[in-house]
C-alpha positions as YAML, in Angstrom:
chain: A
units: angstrom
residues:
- id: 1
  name: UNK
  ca: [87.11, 87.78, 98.47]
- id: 2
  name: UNK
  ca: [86.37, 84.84, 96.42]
- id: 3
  name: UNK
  ca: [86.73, 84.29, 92.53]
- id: 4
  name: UNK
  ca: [83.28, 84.27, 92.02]
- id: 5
  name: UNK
  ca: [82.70, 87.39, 94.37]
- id: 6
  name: UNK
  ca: [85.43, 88.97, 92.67]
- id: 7
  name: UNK
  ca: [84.08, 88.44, 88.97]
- id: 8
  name: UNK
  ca: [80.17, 89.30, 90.47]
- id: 9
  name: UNK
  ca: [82.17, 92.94, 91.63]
- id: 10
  name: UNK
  ca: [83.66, 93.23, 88.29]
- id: 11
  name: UNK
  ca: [80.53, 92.38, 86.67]
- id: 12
  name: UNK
  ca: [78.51, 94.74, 88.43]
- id: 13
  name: UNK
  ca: [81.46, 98.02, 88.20]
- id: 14
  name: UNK
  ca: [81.59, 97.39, 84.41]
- id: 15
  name: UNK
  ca: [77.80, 97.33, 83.98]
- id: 16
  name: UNK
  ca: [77.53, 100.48, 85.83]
- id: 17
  name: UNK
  ca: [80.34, 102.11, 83.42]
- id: 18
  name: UNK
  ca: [79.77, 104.70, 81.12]
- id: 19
  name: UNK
  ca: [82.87, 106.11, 79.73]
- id: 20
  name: UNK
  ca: [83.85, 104.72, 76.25]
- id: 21
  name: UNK
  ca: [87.44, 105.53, 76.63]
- id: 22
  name: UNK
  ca: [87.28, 103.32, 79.83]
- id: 23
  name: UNK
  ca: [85.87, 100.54, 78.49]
- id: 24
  name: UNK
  ca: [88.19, 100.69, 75.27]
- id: 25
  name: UNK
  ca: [91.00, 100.58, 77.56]
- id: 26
  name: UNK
  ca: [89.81, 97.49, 79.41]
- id: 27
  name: UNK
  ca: [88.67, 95.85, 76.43]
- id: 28
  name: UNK
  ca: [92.97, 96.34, 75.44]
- id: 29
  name: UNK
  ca: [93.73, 94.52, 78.58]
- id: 30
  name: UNK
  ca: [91.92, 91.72, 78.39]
- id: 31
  name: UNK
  ca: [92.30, 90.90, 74.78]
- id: 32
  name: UNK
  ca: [96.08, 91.31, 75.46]
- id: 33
  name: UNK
  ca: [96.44, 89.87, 78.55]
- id: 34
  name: UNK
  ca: [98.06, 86.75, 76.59]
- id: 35
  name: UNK
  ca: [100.82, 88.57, 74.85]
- id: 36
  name: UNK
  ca: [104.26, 88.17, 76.33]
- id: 37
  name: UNK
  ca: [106.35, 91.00, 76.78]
- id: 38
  name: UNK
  ca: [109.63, 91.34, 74.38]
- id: 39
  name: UNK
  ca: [112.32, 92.67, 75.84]
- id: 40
  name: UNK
  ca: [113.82, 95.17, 72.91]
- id: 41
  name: UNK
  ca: [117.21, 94.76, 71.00]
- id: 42
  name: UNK
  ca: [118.42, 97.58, 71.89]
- id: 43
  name: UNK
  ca: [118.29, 96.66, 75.84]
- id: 44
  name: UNK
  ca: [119.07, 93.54, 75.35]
- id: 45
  name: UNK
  ca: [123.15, 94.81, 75.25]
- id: 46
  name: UNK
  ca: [122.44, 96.44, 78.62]
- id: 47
  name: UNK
  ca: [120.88, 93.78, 80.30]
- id: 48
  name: UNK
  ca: [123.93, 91.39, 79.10]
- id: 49
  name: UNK
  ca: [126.39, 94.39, 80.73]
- id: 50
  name: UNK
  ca: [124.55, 94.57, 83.62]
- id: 51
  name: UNK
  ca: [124.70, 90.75, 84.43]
- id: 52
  name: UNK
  ca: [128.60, 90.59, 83.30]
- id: 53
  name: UNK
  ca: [129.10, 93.28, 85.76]
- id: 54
  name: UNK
  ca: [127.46, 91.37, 88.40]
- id: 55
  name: UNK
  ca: [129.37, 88.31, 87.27]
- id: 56
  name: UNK
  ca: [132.62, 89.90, 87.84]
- id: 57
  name: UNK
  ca: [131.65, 91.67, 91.43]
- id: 58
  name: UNK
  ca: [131.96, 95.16, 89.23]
- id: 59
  name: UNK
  ca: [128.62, 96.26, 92.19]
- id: 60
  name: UNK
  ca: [127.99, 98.79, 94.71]
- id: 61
  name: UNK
  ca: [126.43, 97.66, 97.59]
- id: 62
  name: UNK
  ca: [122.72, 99.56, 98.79]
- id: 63
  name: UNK
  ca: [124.89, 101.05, 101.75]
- id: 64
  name: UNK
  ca: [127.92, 102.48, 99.62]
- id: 65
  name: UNK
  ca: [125.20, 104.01, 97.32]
- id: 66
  name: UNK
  ca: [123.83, 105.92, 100.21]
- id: 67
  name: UNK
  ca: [126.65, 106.91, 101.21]
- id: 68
  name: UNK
  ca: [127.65, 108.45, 98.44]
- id: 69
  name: UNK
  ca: [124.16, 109.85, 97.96]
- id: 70
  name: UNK
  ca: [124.47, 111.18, 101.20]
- id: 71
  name: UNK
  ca: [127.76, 112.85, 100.75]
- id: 72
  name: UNK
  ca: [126.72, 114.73, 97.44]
- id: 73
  name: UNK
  ca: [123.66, 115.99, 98.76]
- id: 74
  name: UNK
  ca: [125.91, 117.33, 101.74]
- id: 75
  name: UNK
  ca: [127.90, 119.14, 99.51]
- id: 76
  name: UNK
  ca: [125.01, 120.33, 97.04]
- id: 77
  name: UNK
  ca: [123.52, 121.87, 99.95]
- id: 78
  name: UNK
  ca: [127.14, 123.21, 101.36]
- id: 79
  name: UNK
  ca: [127.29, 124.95, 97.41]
- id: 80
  name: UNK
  ca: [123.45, 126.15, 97.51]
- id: 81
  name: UNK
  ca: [124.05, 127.81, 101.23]
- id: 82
  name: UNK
  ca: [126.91, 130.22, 99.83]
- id: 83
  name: UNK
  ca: [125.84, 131.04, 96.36]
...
């Protein structure tokens, strides 16, 4: 689909609408779709930890964290079985 048969669809789904709180909400979107998004203080100490951790090789690999997944749901269901 082109750009201009793209904004023709748009055109014609937004003439057709009738719901106030829809059209609200998409009025918020495109009157905000220049704000950049701020990443909070208080994450900001988390995402620093996070990248020192990576820094230092403090990381589980995808296949040690199934692993271990794999083991406690093993023994969760082991527990569950006899209880």
């Amino acid at each position: 689909m082109t750009l201009i048969e793209l904004k023709k669809s748009i055109h014609k789904k937004f003439d057709d609408l009738n719901d106030p709180d829809f059209l609200k909400l998409i009025n918020t979107l495109i009157h905000n779709q220049d704000q950049v998004f701020e990443i909070p203080e208080h994450m900001k100490d988390g995402i620093r930890q996070g990248a020192d951790d990576i820094k230092h090789g403090n990381v589980f690999t995808m296949e040690h964290f199934e692993n271990k997944y794999s083991q406690w749901l093993k023994n969760s269901l082991f527990k569950e079985s006899f209880c």
